[in-house]
C-alpha positions as CSV (number, residue, x, y, z in Angstrom):
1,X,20.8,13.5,62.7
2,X,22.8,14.7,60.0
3,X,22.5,19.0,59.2
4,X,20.3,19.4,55.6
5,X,21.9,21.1,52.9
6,X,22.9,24.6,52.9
7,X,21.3,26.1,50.3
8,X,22.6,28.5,47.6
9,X,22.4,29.5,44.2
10,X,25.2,29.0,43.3
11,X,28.3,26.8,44.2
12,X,31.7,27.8,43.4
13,X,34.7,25.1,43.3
14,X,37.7,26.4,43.9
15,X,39.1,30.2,45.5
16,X,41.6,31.0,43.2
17,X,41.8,33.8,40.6
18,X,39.1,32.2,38.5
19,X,36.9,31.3,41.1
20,X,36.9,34.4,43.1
21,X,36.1,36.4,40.4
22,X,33.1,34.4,39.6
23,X,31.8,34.4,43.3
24,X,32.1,38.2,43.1
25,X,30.5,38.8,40.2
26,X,27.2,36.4,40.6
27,X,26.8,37.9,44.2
28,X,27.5,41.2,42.5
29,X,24.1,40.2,40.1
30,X,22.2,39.2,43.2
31,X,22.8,35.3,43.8
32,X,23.5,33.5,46.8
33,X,26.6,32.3,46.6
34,X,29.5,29.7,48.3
35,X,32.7,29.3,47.1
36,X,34.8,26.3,48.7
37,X,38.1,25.3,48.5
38,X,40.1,22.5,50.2
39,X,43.1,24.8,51.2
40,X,43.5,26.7,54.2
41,X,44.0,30.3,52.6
42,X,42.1,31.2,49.6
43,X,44.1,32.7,46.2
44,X,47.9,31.1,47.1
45,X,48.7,31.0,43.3
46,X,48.0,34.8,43.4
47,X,50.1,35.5,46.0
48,X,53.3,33.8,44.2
49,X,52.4,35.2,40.7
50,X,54.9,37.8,39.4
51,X,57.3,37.0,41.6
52,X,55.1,38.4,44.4
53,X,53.9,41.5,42.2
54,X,51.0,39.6,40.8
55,X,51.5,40.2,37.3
56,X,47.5,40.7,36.6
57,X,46.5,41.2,33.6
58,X,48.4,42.3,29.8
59,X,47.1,45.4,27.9
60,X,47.9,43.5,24.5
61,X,46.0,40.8,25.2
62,X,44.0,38.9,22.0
63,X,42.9,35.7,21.1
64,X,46.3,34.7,19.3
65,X,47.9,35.1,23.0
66,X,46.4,31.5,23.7
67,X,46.6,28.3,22.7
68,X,43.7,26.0,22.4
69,X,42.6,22.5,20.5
70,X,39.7,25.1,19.3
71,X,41.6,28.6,18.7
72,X,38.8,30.6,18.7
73,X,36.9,29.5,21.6
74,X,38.5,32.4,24.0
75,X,37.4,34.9,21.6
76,X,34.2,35.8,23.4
77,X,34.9,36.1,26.7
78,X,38.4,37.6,26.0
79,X,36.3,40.5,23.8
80,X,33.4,40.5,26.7
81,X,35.8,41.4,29.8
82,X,39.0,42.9,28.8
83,X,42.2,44.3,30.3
84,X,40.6,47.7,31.0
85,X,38.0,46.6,32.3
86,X,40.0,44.8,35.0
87,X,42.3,47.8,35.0
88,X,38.9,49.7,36.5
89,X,38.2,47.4,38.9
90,X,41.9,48.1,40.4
91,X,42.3,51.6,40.3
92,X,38.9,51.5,42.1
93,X,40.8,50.2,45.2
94,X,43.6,52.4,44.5
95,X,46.1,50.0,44.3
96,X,49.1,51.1,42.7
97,X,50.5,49.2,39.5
98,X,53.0,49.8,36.8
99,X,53.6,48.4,33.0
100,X,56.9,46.4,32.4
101,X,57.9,45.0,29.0
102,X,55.8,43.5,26.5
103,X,52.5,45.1,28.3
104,X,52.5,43.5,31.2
105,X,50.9,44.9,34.6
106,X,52.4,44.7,37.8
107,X,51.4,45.5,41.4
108,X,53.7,48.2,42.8
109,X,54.3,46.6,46.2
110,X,52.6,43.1,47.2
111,X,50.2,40.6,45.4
112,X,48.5,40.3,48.5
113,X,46.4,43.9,47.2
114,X,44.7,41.9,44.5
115,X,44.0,39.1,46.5
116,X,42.6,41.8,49.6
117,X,40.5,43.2,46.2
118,X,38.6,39.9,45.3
119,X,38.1,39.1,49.0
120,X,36.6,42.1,49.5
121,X,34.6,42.2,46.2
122,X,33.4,38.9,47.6
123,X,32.5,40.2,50.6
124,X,30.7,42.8,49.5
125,X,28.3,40.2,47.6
126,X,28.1,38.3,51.0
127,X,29.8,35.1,49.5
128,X,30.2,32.5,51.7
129,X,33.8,31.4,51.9
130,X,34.3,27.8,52.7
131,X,37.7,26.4,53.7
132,X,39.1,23.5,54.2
133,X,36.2,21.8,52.2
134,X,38.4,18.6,51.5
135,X,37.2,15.5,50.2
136,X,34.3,17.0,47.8
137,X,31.9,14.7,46.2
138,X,29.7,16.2,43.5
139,X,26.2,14.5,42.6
140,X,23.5,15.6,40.1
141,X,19.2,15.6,40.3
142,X,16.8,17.4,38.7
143,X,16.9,19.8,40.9
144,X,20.6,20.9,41.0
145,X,24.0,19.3,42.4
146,X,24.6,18.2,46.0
147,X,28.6,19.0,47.2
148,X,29.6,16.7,50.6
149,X,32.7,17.7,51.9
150,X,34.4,17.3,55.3
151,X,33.4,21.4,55.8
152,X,29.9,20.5,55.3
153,X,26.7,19.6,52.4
154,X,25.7,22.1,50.2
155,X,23.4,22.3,47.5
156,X,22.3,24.8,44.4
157,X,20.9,24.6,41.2
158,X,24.5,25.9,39.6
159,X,28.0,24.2,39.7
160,X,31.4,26.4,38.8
161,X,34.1,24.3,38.5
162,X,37.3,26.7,38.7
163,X,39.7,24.4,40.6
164,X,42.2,24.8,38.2
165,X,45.0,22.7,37.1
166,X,47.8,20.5,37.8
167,X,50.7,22.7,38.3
168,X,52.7,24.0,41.6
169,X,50.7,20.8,43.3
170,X,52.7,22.1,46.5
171,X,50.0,24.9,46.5
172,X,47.4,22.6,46.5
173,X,46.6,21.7,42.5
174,X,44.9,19.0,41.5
175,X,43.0,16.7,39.0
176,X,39.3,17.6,40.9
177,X,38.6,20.2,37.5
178,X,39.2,16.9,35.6
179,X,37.4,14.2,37.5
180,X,34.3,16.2,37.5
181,X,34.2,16.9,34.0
182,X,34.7,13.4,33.6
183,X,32.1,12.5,35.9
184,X,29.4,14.3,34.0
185,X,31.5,13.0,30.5
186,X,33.1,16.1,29.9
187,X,35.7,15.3,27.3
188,X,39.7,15.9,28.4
189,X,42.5,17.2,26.1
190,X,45.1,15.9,28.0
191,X,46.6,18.2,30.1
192,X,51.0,18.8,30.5
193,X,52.9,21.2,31.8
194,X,53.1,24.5,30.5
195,X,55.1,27.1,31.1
196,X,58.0,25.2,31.8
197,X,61.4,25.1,31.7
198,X,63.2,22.4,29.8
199,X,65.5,19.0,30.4
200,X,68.5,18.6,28.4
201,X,70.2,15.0,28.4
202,X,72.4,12.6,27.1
203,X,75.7,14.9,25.1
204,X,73.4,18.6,25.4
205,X,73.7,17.7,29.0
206,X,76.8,19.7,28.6
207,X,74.7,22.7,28.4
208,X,74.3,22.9,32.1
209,X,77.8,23.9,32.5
210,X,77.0,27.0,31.7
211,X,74.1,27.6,35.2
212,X,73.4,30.9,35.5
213,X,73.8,32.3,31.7
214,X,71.0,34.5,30.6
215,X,71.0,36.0,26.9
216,X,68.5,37.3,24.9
217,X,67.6,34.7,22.5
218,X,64.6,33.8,19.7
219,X,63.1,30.7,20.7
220,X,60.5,28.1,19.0
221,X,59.6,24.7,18.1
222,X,59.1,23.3,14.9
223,X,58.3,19.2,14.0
224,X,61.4,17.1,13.3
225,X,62.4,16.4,10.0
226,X,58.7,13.8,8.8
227,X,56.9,14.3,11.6
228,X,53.3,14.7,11.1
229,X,52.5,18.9,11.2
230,X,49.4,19.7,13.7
231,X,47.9,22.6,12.0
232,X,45.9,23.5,15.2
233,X,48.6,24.5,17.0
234,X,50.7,27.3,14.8
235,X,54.6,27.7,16.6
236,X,55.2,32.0,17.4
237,X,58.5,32.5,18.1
238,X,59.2,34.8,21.2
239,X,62.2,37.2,21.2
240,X,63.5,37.0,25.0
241,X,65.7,36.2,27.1
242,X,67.3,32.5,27.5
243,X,68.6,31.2,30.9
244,X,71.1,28.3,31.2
245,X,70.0,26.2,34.5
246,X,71.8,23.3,36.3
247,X,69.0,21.0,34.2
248,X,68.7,22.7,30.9
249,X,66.9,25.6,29.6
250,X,64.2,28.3,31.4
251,X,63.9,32.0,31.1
252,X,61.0,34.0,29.3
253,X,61.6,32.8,25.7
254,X,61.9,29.2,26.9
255,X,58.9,29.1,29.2
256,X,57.0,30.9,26.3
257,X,58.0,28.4,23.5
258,X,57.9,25.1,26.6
259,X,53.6,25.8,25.8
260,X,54.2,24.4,22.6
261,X,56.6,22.0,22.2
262,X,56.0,18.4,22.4
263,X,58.0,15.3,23.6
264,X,60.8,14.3,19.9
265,X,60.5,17.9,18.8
266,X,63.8,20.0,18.4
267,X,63.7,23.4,20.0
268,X,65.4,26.1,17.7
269,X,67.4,29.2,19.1
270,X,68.6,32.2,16.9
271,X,71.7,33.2,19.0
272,X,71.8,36.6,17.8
273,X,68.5,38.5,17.4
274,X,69.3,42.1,18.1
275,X,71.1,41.4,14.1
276,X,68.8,42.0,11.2
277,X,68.4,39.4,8.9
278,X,70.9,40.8,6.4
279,X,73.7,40.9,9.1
280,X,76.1,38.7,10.3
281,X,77.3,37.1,13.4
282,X,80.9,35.9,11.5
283,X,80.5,39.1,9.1
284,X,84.3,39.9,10.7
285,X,85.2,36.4,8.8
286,X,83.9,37.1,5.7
287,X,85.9,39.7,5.0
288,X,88.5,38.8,2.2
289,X,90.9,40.0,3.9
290,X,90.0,38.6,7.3
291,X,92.0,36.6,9.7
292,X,90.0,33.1,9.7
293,X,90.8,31.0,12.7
294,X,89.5,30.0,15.7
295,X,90.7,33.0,17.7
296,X,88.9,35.1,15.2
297,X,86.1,33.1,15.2
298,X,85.6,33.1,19.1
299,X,85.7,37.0,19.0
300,X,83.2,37.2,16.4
301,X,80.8,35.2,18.9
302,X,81.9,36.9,22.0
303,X,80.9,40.8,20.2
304,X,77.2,39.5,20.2
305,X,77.5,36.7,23.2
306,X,78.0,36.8,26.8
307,X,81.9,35.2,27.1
308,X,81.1,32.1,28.4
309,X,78.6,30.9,26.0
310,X,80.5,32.2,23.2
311,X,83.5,30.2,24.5
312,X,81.3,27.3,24.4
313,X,79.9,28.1,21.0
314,X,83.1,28.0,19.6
315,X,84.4,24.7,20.9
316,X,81.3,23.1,19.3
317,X,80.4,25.0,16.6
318,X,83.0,26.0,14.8
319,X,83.1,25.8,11.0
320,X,84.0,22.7,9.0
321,X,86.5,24.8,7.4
322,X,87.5,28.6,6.7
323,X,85.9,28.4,3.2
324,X,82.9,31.2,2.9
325,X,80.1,28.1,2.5
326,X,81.6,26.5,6.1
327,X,81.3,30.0,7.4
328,X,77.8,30.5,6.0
329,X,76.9,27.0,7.3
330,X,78.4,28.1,11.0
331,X,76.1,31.4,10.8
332,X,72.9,29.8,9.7
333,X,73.7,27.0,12.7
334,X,73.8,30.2,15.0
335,X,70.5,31.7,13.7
336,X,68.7,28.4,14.2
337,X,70.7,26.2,16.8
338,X,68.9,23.0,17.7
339,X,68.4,21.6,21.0
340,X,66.8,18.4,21.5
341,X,65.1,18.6,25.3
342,X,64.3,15.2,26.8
343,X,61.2,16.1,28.6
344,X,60.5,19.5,31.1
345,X,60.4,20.0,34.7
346,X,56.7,18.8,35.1
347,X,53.9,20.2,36.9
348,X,56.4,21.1,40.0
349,X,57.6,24.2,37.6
350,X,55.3,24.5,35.2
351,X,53.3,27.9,35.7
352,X,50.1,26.8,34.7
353,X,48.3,23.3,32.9
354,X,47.5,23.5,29.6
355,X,45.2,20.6,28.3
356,X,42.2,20.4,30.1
357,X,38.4,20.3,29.9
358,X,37.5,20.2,25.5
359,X,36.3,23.9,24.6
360,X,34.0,21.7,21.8
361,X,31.7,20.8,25.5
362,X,31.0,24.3,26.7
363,X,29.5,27.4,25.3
364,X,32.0,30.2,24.8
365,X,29.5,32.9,25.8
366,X,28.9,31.8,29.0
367,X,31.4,28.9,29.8
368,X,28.5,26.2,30.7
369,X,28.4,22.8,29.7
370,X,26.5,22.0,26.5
371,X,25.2,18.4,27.9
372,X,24.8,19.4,31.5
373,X,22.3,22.3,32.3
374,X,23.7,24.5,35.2
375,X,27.3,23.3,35.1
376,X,29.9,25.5,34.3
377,X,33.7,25.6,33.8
378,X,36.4,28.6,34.2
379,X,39.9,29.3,34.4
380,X,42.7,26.8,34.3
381,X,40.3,24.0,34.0
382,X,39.5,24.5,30.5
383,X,41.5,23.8,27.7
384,X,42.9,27.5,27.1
385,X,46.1,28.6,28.0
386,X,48.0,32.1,28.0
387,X,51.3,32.9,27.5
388,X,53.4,34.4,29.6
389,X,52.7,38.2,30.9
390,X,49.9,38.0,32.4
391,X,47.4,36.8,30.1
392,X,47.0,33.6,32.0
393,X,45.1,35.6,34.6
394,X,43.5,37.5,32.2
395,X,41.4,34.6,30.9
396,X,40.6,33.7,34.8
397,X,39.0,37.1,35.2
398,X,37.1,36.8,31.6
399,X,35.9,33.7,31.7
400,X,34.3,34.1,35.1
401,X,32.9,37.3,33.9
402,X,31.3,35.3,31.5
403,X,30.2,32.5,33.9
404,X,28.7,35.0,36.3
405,X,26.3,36.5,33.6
406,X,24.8,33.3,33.0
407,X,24.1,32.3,36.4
């Protein structure tokens, strides 16, 4: 004979960041709780995040830091659980942490302290920590959900699903979040890598020849010339730095702007943002008096560029003419220089999924389903996604705050 059901309160779907936090919490409140996953080791995003510093959270975080069909949808949770609160919740276990650029907070030494924090949060609320729980089956009664998986039945009248996304597959991603939701007709925005670096092809294939370039750039996306203008989804532009790679394009400012473009969109690049709008890149040229050739014109780039790009700059982009309109036309070319990617470096690169379950079928306040009492949705699933610097995890840990109070 088969063993019943173990019983719970609650069942948690995935032990990642999200998912975790969650289990922690609604033990914290008092709830029986198991949280399976069908990896071996719990939190492996975690451990890679930050380049093995776990870059956890960003003391600037707000609402425009996302990107969502529904824009204000993270607002609640965002406001509900917050960096500092997080912040407490780390200093409690004394692990030490510093601020980089742009607000971004770092573990001194190892991720593995904020992944040892959750465990033991976890453990302290007696979760049940299921691995290896592969093959999982989710069915619905009146009475709650049923979960089958190769580790086991279990059974309770609340469902979390926080088992993420589609990126970094080799770490074990994939499309359960989605199946679920679509299962119990949870509508999808469809997810795509973000995050991402970029593919350059056909003649900006050249590009690549410069592998290993990094300069501080001002990257965004912006709708070719008649394309139809998606008002949902405004375009920041993020002053960082570029990288040249043996496909295309990465570094900061292109993972950061990769979120929002889409497949026939040009990506623009101001060459030189450390100059205020007034100054010039090819000032030296438009001197009356200035020698205008393409010696002149290659040291111009090379006082604001690293030599090999400005090299390359001037073989391609010199000015039709020494006249001061060409040379305006070359510096406005500079301040806005087009690429035209011909896709990204998928899910395999892409730092996390944006897309995902539509914020229109669950409450912001407490992340449930609207159509389906006792279900509930968190993290990467949902159709919210962070930029870069942390804010990524930030809506892990706020949206399974908010999760956690409902249950």
């Amino acid at each position: 004979m088969p063993s019943p059901p173990r019983a719970y309160d609650v069942l948690v779907l995935g032990a990642g960041a999200a998912g975790l936090m969650c289990a922690a919490a609604a033990a914290g409140r008092g709830r029986r709780v198991a949280l399976l996953d069908h990896n071996t080791q719990p939190g492996r995003k975690i451990l890679i995040a930050g380049g093995g510093r776990c870059n956890f959270t960003n003391i600037h975080c707000a609402p425009d830091r996302f990107l969502s069909a529904n824009p204000h949808f993270a607002k609640s949770a965002l406001a509900l659980y917050t960096p500092q609160h997080f912040l407490e919740l780390v200093n409690r276990y004394r692990i030490p942490w510093h601020e980089k650029t742009l607000g971004q907070l770092f573990c001194d030494h190892s991720s593995r302290a904020i992944l040892d924090m959750l465990l033991s949060e976890c453990e302290r609320g007696r979760v049940d920590l299921i691995l290896n729980a592969r093959n999982i089956q989710v069915n619905r009664s009146s009475v709650g959900f049923h979960v089958t998986s190769l580790a086991g039945e279990f059974k309770a009248e609340a469902l979390v699903i926080a088992s993420g996304g589609l990126s970094i597959p080799k770490l074990g991603a994939t499309g359960l979040a989605y199946d679920l939701a679509r299962q119990y007709d949870l509508r999808i925005v469809e997810p795509r890598p973000a995050l991402v670096p970029l593919v350059l092809g056909g003649d900006e294939a050249r590009w690549t020849e410069l592998t290993g370039v990094s300069t501080e750039v001002i990257a965004w996306t912006g709708s070719s010339p008649g394309a139809p203008q998606d008002r949902r989804r405004p375009a920041p532009r993020f002053r960082e730095k570029m990288l040249f790679t043996h496909r295309g394009l990465s570094g900061p400012a292109i993972l950061q702007a990769s979120s929002y473009w889409r497949p026939g969109e040009p990506l623009h690049v101001d060459f030189a943002p450390g100059l205020s709008s007034n100054a010039k890149v090819l000032q030296p040229l438009l001197d009356p008096r200035a020698r205008r050739d393409d010696t002149a014109f290659t040291q111009s780039l090379r006082a604001v560029l690293p030599q090999r790009l400005a090299h390359h700059l001037a073989e391609i982009a010199a000015p039709d003419g020494w006249s001061n309109p060409a040379l305006e036309a070359a510096e406005r070319t500079l301040r806005g220089w087009q690429f035209h990617p011909v896709g990204t470096e998928g899910f395999e690169k892409a730092e996390v999924t944006a897309g995902g379950v539509n914020t229109d079928d669950l409450n912001a306040r407490t992340m449930e389903a609207r159509s389906v009492p006792g279900l509930f949705v968190i993290g990467e699933a949902v159709d919210v996604t962070g930029h870069l610097g942390g804010f990524n995890f930030q809506w892990a840990w706020a949206s399974a705050i908010a999760a956690a109070n409902a249950l």
